[in-house]
N, CA, C and O atoms as a GROMACS GRO file, in nm:
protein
  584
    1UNK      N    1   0.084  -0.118   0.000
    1UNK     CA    2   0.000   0.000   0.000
    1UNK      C    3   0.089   0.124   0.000
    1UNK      O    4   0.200   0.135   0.051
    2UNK      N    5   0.022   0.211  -0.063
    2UNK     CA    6   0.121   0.363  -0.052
    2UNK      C    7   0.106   0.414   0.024
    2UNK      O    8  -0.001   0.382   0.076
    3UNK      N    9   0.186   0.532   0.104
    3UNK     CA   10   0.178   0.564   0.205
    3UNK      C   11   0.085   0.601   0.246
    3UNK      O   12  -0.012   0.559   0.184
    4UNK      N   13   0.053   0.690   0.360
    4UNK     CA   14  -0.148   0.702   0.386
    4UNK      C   15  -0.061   0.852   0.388
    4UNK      O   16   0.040   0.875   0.455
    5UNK      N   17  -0.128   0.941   0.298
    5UNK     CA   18  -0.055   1.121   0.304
    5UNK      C   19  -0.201   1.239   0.392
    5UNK      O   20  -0.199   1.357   0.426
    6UNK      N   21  -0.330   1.110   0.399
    6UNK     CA   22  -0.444   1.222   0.485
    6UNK      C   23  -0.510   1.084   0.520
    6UNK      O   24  -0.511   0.969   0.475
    7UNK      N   25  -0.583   1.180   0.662
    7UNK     CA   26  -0.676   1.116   0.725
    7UNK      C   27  -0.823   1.186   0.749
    7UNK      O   28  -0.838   1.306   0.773
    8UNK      N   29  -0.880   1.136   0.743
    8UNK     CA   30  -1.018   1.188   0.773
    8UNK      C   31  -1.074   1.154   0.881
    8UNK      O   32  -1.025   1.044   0.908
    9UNK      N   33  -1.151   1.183   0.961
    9UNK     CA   34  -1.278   1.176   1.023
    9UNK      C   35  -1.418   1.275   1.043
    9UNK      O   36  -1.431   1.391   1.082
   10UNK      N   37  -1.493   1.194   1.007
   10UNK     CA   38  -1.610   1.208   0.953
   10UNK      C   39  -1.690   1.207   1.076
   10UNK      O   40  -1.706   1.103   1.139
   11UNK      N   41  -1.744   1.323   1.116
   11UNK     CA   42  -1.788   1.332   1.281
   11UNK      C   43  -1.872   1.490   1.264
   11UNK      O   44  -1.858   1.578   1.179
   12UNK      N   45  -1.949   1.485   1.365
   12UNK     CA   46  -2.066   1.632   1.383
   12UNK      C   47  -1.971   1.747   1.425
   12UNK      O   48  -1.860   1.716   1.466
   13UNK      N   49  -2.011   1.891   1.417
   13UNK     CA   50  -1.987   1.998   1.466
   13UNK      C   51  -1.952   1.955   1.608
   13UNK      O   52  -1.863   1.870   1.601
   14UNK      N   53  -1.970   1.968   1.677
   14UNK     CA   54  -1.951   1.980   1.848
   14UNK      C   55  -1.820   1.887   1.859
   14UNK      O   56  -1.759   1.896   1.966
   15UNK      N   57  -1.779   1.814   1.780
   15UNK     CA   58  -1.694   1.690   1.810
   15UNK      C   59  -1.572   1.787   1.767
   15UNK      O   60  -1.468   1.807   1.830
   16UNK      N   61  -1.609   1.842   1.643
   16UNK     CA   62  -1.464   1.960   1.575
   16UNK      C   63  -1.451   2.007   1.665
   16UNK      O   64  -1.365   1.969   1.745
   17UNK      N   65  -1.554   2.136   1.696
   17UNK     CA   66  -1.512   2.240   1.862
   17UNK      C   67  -1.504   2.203   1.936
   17UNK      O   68  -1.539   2.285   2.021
   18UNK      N   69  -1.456   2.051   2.010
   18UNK     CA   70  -1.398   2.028   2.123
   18UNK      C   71  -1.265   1.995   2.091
   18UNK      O   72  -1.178   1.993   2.178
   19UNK      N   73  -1.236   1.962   1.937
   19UNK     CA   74  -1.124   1.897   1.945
   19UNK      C   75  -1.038   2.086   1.898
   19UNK      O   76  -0.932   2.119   1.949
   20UNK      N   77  -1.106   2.167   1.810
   20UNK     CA   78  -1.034   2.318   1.853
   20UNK      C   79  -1.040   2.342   2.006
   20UNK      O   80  -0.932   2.362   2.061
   21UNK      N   81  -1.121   2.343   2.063
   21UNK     CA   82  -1.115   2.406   2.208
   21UNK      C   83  -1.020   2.318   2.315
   21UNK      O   84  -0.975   2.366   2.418
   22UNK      N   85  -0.999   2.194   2.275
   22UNK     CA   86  -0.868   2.109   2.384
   22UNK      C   87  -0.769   2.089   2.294
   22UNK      O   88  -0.668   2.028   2.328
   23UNK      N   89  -0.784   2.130   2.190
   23UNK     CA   90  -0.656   2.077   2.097
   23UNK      C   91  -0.555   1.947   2.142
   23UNK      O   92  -0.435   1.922   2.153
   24UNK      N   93  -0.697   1.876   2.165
   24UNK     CA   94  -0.698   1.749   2.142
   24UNK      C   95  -0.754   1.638   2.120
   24UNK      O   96  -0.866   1.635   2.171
   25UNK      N   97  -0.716   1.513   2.048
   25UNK     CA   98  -0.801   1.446   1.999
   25UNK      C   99  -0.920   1.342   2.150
   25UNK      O  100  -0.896   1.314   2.267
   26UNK      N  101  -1.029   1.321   2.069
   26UNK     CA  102  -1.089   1.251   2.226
   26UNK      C  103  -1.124   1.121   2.132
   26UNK      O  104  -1.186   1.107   2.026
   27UNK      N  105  -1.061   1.041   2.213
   27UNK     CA  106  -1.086   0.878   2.201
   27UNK      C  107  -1.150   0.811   2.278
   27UNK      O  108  -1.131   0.792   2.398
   28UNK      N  109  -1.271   0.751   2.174
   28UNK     CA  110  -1.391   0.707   2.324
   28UNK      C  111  -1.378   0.539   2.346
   28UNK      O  112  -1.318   0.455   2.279
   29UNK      N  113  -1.454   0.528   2.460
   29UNK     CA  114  -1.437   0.381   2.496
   29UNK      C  115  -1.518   0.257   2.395
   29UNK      O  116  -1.626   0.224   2.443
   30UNK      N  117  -1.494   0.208   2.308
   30UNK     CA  118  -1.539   0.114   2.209
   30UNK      C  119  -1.645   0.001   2.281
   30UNK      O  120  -1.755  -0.035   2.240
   31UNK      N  121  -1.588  -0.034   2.379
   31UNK     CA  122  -1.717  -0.144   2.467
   31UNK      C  123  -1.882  -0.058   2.468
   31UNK      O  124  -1.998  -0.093   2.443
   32UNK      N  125  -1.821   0.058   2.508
   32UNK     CA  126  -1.969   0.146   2.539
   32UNK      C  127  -2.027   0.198   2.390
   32UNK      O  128  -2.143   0.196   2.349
   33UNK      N  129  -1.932   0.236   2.339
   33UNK     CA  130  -2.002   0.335   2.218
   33UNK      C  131  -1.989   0.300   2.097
   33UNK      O  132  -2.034   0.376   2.011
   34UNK      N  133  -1.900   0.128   2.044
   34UNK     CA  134  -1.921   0.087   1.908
   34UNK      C  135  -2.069   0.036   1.899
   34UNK      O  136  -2.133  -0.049   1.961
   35UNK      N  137  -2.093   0.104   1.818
   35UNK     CA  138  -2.223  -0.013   1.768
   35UNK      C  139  -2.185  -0.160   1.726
   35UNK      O  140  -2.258  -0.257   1.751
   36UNK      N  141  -2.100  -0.165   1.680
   36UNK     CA  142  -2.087  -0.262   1.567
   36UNK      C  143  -2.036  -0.432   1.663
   36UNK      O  144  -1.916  -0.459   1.675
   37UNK      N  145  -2.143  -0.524   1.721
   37UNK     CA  146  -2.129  -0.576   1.825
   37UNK      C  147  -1.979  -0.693   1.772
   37UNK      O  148  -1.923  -0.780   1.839
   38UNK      N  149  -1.952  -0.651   1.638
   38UNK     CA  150  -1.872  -0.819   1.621
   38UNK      C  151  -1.731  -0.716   1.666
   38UNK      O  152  -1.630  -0.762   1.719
   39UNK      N  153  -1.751  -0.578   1.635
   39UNK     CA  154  -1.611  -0.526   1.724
   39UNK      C  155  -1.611  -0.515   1.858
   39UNK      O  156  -1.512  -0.529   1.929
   40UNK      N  157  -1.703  -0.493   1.889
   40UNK     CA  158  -1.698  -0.460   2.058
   40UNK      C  159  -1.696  -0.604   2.100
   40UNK      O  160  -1.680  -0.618   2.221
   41UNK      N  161  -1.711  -0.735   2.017
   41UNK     CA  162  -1.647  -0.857   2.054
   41UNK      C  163  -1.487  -0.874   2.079
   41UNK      O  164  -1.411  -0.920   2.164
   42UNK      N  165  -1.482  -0.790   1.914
   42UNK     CA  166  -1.332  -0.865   1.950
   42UNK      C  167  -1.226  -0.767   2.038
   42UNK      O  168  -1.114  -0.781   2.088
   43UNK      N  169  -1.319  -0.667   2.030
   43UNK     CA  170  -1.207  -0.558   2.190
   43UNK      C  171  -1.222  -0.626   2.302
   43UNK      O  172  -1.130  -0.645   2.382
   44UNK      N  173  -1.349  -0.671   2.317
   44UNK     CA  174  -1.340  -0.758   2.461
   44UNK      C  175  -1.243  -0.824   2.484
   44UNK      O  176  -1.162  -0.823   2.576
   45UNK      N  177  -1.262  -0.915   2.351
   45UNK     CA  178  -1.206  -1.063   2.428
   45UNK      C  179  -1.047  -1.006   2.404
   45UNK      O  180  -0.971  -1.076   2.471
   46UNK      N  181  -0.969  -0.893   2.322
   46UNK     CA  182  -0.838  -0.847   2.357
   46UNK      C  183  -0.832  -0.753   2.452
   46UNK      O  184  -0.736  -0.675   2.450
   47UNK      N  185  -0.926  -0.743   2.548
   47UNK     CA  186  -0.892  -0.696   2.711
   47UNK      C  187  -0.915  -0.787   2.757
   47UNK      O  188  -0.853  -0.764   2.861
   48UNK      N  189  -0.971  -0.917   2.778
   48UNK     CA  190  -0.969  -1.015   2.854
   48UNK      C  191  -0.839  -1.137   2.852
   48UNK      O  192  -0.796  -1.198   2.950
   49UNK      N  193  -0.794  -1.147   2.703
   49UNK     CA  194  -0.641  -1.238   2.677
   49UNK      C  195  -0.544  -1.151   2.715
   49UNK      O  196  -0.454  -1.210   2.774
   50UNK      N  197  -0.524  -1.021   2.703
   50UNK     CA  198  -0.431  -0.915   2.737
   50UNK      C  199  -0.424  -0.879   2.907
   50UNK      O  200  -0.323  -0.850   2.972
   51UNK      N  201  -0.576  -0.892   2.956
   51UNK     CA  202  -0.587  -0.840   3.093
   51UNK      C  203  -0.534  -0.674   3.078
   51UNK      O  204  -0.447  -0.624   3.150
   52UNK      N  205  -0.626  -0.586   2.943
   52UNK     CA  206  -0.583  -0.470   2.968
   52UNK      C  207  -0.749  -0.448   3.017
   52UNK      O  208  -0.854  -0.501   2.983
   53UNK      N  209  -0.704  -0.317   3.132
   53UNK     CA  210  -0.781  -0.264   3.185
   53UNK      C  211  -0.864  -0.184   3.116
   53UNK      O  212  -0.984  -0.208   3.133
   54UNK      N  213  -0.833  -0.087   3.034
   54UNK     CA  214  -0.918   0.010   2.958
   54UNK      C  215  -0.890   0.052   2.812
   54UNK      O  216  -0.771   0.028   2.788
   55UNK      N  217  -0.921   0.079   2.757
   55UNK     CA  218  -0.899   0.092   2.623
   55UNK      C  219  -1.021   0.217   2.493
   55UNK      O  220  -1.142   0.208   2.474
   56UNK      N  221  -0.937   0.303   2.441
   56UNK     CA  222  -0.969   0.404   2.391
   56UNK      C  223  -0.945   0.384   2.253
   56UNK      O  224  -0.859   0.301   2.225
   57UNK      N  225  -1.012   0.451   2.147
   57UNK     CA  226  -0.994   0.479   2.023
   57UNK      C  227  -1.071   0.547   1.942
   57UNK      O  228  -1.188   0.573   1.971
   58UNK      N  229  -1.010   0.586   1.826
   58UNK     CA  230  -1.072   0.669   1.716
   58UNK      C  231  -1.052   0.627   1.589
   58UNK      O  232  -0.946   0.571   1.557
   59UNK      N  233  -1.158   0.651   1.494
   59UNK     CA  234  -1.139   0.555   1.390
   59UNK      C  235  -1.146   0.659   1.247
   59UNK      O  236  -1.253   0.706   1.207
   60UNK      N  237  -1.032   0.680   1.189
   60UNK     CA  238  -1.021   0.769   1.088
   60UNK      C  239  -1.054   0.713   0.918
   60UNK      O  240  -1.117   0.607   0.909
   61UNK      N  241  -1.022   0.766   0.820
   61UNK     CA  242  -1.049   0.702   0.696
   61UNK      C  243  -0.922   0.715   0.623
   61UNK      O  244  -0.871   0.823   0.653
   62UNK      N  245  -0.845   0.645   0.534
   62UNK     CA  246  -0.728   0.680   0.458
   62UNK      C  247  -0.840   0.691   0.316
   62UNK      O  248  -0.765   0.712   0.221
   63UNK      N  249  -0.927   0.688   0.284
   63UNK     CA  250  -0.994   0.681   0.136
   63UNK      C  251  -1.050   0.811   0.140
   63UNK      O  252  -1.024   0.892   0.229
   64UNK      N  253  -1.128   0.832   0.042
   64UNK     CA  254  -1.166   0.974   0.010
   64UNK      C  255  -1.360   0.974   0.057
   64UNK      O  256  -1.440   0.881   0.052
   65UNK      N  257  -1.370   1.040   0.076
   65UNK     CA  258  -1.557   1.047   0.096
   65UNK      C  259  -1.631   0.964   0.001
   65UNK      O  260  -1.637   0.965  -0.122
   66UNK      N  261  -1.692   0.884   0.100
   66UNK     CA  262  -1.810   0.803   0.019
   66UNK      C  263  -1.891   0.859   0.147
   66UNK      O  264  -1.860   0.907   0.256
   67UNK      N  265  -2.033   0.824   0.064
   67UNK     CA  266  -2.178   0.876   0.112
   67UNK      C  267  -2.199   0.778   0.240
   67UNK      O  268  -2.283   0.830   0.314
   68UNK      N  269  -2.161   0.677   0.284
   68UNK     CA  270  -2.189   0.619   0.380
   68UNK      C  271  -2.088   0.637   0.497
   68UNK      O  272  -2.105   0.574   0.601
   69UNK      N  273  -1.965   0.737   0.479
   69UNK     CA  274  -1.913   0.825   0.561
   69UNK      C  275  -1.965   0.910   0.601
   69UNK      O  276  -1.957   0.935   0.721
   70UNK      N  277  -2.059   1.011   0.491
   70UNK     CA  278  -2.120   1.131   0.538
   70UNK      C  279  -2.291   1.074   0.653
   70UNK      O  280  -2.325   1.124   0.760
   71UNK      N  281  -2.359   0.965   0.580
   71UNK     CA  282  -2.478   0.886   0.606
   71UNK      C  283  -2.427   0.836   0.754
   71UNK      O  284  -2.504   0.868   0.845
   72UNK      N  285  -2.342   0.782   0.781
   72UNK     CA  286  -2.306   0.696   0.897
   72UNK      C  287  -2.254   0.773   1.018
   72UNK      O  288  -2.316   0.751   1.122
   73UNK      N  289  -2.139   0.870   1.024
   73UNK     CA  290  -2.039   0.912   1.087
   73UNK      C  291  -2.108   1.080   1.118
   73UNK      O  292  -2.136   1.114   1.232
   74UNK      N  293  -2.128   1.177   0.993
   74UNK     CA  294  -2.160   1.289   0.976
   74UNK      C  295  -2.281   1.362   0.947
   74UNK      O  296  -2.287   1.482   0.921
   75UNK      N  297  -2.376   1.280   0.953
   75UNK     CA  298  -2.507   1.305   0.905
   75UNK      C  299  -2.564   1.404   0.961
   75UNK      O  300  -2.555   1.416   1.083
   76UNK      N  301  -2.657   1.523   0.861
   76UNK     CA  302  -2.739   1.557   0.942
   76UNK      C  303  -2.670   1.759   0.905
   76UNK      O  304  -2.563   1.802   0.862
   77UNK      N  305  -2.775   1.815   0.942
   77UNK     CA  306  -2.689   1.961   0.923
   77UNK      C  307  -2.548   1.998   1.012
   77UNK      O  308  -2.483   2.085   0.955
   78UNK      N  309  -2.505   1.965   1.102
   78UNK     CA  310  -2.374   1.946   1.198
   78UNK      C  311  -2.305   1.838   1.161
   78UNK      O  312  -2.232   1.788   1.247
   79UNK      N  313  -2.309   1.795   1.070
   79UNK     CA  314  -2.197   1.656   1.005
   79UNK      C  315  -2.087   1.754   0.944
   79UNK      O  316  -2.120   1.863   0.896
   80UNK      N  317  -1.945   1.708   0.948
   80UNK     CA  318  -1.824   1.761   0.892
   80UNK      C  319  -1.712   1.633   0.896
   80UNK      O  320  -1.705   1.527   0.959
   81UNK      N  321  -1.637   1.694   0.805
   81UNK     CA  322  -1.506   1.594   0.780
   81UNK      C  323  -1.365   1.709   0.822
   81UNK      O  324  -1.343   1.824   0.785
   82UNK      N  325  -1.305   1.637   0.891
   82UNK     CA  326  -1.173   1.670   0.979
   82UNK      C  327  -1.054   1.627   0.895
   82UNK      O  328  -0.993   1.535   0.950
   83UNK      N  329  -1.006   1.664   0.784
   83UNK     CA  330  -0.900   1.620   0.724
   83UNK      C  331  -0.743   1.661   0.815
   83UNK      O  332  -0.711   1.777   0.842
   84UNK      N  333  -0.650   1.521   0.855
   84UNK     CA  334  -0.548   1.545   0.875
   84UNK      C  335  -0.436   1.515   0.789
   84UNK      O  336  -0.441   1.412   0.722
   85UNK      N  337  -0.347   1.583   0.784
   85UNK     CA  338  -0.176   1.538   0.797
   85UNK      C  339  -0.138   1.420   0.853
   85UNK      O  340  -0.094   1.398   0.966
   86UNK      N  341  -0.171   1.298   0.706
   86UNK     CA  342  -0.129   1.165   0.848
   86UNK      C  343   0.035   1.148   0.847
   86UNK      O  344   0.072   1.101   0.955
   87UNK      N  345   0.125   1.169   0.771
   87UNK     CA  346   0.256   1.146   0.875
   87UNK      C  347   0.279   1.229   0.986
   87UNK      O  348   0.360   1.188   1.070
   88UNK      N  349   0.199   1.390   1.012
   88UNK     CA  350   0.218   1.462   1.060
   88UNK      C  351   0.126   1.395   1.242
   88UNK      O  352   0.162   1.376   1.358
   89UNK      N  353   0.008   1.383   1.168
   89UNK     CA  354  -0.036   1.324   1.280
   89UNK      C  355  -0.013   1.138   1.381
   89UNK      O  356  -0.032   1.084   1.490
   90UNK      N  357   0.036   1.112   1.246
   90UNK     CA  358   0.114   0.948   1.310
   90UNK      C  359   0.239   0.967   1.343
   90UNK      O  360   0.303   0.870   1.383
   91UNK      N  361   0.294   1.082   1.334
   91UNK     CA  362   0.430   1.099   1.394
   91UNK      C  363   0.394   1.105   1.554
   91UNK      O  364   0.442   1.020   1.629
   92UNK      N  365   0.301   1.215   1.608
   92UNK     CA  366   0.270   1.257   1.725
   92UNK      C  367   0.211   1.165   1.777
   92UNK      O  368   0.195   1.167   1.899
   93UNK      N  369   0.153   1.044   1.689
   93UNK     CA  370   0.076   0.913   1.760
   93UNK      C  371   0.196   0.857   1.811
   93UNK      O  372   0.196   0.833   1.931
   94UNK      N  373   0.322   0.825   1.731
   94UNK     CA  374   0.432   0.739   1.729
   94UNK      C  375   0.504   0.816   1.914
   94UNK      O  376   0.565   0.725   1.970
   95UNK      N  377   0.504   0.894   1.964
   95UNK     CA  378   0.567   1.001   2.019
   95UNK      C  379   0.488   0.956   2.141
   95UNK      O  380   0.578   0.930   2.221
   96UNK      N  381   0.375   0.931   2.200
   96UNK     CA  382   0.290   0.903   2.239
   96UNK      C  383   0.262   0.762   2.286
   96UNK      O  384   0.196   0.748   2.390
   97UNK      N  385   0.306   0.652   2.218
   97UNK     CA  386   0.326   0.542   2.223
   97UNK      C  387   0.159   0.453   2.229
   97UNK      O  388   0.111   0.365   2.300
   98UNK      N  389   0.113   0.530   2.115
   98UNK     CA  390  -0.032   0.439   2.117
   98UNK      C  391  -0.024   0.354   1.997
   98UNK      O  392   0.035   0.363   1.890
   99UNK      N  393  -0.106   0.266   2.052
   99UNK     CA  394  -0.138   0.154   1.952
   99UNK      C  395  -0.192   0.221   1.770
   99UNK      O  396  -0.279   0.305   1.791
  100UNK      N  397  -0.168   0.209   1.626
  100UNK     CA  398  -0.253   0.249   1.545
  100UNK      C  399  -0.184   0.162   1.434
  100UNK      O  400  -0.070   0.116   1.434
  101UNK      N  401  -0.297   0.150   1.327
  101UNK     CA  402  -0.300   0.030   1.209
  101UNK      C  403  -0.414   0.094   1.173
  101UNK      O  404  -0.504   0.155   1.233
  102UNK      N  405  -0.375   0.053   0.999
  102UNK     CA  406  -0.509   0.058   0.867
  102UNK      C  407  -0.568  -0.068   0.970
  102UNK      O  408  -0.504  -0.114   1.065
  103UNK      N  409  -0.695  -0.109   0.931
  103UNK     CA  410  -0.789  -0.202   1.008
  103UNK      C  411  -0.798  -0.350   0.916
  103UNK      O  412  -0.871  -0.343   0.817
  104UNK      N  413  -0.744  -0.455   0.935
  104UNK     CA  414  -0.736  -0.542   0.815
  104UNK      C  415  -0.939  -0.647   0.864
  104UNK      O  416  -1.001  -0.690   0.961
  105UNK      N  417  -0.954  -0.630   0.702
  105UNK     CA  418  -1.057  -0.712   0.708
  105UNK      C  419  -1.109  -0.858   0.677
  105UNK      O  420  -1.103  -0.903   0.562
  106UNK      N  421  -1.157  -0.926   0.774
  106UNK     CA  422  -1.208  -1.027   0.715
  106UNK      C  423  -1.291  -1.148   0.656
  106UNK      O  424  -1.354  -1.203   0.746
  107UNK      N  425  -1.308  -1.199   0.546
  107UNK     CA  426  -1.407  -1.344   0.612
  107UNK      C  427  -1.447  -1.325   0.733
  107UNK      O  428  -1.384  -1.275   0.826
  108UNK      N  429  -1.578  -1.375   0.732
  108UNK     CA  430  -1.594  -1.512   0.866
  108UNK      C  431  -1.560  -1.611   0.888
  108UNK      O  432  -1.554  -1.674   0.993
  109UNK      N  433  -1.525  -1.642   0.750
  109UNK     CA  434  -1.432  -1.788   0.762
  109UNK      C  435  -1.268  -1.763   0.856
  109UNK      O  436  -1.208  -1.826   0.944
  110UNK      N  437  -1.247  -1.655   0.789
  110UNK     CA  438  -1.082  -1.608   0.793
  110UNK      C  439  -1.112  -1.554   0.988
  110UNK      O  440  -1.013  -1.502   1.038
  111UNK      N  441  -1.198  -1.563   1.052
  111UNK     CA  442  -1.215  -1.459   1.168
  111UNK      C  443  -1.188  -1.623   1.281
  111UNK      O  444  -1.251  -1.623   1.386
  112UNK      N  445  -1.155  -1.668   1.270
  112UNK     CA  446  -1.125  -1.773   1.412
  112UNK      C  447  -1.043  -1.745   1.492
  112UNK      O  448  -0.922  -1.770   1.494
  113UNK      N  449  -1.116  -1.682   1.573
  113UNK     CA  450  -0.973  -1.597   1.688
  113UNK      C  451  -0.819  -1.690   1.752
  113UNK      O  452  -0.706  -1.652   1.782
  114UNK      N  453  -0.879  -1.807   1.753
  114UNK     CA  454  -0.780  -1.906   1.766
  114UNK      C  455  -0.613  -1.868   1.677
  114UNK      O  456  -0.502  -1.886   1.726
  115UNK      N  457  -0.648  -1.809   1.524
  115UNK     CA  458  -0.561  -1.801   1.485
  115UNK      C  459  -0.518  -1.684   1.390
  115UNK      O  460  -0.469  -1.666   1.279
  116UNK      N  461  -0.581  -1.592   1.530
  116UNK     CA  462  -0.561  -1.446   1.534
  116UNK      C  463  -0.434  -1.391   1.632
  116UNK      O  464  -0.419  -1.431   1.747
  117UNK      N  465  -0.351  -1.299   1.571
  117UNK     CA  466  -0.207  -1.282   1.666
  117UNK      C  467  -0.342  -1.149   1.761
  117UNK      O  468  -0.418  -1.061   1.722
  118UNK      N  469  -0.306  -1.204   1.888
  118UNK     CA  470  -0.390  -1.175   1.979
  118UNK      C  471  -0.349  -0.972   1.970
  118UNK      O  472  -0.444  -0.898   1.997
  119UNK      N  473  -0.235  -0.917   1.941
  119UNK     CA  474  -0.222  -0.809   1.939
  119UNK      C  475  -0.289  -0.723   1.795
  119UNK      O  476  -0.297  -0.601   1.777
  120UNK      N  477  -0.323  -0.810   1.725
  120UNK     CA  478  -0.382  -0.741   1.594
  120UNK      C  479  -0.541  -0.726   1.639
  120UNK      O  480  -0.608  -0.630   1.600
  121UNK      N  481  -0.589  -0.818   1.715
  121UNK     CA  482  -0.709  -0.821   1.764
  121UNK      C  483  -0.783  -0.664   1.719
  121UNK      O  484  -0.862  -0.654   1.625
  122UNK      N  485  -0.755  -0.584   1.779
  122UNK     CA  486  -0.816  -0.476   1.754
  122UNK      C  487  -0.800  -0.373   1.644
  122UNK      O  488  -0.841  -0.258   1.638
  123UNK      N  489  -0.724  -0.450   1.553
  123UNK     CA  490  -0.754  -0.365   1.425
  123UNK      C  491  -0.838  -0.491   1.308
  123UNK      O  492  -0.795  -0.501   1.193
  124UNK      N  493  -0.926  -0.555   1.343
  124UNK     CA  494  -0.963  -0.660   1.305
  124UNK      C  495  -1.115  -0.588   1.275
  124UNK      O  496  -1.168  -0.509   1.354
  125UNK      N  497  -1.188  -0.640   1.116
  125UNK     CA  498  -1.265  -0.603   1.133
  125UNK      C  499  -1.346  -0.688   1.014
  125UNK      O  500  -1.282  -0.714   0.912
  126UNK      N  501  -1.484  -0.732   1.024
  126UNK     CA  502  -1.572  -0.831   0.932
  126UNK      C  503  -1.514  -0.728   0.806
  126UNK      O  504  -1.494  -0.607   0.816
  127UNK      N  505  -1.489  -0.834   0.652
  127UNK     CA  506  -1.506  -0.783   0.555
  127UNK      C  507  -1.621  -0.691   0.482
  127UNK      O  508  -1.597  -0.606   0.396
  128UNK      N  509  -1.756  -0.725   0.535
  128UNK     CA  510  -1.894  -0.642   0.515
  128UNK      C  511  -1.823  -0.487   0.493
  128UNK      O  512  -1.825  -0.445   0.377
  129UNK      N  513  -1.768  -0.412   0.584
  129UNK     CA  514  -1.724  -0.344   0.572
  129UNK      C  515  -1.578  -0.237   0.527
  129UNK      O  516  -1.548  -0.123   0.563
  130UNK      N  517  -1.520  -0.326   0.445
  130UNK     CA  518  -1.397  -0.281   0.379
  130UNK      C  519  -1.404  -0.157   0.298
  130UNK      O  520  -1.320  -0.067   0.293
  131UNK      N  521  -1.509  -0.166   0.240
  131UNK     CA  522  -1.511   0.007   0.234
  131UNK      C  523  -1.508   0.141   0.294
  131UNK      O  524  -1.514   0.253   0.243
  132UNK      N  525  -1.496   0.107   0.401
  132UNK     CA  526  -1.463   0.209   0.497
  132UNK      C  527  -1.302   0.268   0.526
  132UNK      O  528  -1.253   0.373   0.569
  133UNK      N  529  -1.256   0.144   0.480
  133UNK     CA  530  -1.076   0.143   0.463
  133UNK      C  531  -1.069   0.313   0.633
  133UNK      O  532  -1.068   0.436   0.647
  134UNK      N  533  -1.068   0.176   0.714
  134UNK     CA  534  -1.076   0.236   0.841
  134UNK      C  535  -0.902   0.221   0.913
  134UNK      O  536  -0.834   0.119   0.925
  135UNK      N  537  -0.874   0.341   0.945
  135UNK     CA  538  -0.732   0.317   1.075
  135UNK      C  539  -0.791   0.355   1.182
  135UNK      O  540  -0.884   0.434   1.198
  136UNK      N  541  -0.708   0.272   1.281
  136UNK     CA  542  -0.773   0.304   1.384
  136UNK      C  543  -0.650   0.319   1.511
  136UNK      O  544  -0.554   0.246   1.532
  137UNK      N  545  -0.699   0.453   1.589
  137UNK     CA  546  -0.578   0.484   1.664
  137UNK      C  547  -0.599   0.454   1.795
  137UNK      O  548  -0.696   0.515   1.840
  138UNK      N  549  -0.546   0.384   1.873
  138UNK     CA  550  -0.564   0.253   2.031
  138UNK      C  551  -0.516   0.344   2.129
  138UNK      O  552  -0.403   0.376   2.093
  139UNK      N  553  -0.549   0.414   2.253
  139UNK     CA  554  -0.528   0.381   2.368
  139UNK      C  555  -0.556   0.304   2.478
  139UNK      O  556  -0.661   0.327   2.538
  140UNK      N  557  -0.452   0.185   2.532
  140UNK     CA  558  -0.459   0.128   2.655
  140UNK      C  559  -0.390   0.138   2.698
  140UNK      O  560  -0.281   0.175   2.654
  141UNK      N  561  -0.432   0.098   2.866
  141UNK     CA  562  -0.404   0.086   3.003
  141UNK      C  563  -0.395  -0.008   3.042
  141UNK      O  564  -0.475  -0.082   2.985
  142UNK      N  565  -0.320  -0.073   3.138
  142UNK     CA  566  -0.324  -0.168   3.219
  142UNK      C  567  -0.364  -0.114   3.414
  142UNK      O  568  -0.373  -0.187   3.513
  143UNK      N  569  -0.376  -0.001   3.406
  143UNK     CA  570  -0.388   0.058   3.524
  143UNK      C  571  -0.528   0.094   3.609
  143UNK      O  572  -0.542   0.124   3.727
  144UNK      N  573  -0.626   0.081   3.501
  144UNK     CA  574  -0.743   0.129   3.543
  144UNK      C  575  -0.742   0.191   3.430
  144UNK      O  576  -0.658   0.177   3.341
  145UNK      N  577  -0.862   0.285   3.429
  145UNK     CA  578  -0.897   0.409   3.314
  145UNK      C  579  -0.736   0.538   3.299
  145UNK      O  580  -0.641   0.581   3.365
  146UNK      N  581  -0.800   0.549   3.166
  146UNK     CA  582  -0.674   0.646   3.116
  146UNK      C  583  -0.676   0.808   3.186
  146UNK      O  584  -0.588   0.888   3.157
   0.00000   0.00000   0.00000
């Protein structure tokens, strides 16, 4: 793959002006707030083989706008897209020492956690959705909450 040169996220007004007003990014807890139950599976069960305590993330786009970015993520008159600088901003991820990966997709056939490297776990995601060509940027803890 070529390098990833932007990132997007595709998120409402209020989500931009918090991230201008803390000038910083907010990564939410995936157990509570993914919809998507076959991920909030497999975060589980990589806080339960890991024994990490808490775990944060945000899920950006390396592809360009499709309508089920704007439909899904941004909808609505307060929907916007956040274009970043991704070496600029995966440098400061790298600096930081958080977890981040493009999101590899797969089968259900291909999904047997058995013979899943238990640290990829969470960039794991059903093929249904490969069009989303999702990265996704990880904070955990082993300490309690972040």
């Amino acid at each position: 793959m070529n390098q990833i040169l932007k990132l997007n996220r595709f998120t409402t007004l209020p989500y931009l002006l918090d991230l201008i007003n803390q000038r910083k990014l907010i990564l939410t807890n995936p157990i509570k707030y993914w919809e998507d139950k076959n991920d909030v599976g497999a975060i589980q069960h990589y806080l339960d083989i890991t024994k990490t305590k808490s775990i944060y993330a945000i899920c950006l786009t390396y592809k360009s706008e499709t309508i089920h970015h704007w439909n899904k993520f941004a909808n609505g008159e307060n929907g916007c897209c956040i274009e970043f600088n991704a070496p600029k901003l995966l440098s400061l991820v790298e600096n930081l020492n958080l977890k981040h990966s493009i999101t590899d997709y797969k089968t259900i056939e291909n999904l047997k956690i058995e013979n899943i490297d238990k640290s990829k776990l969470i960039f794991i995601k059903r093929y249904l959705f490969e069009s989303e060509k999702e990265y996704r940027i990880i904070a955990t803890n082993n300490e309690g909450n972040l």
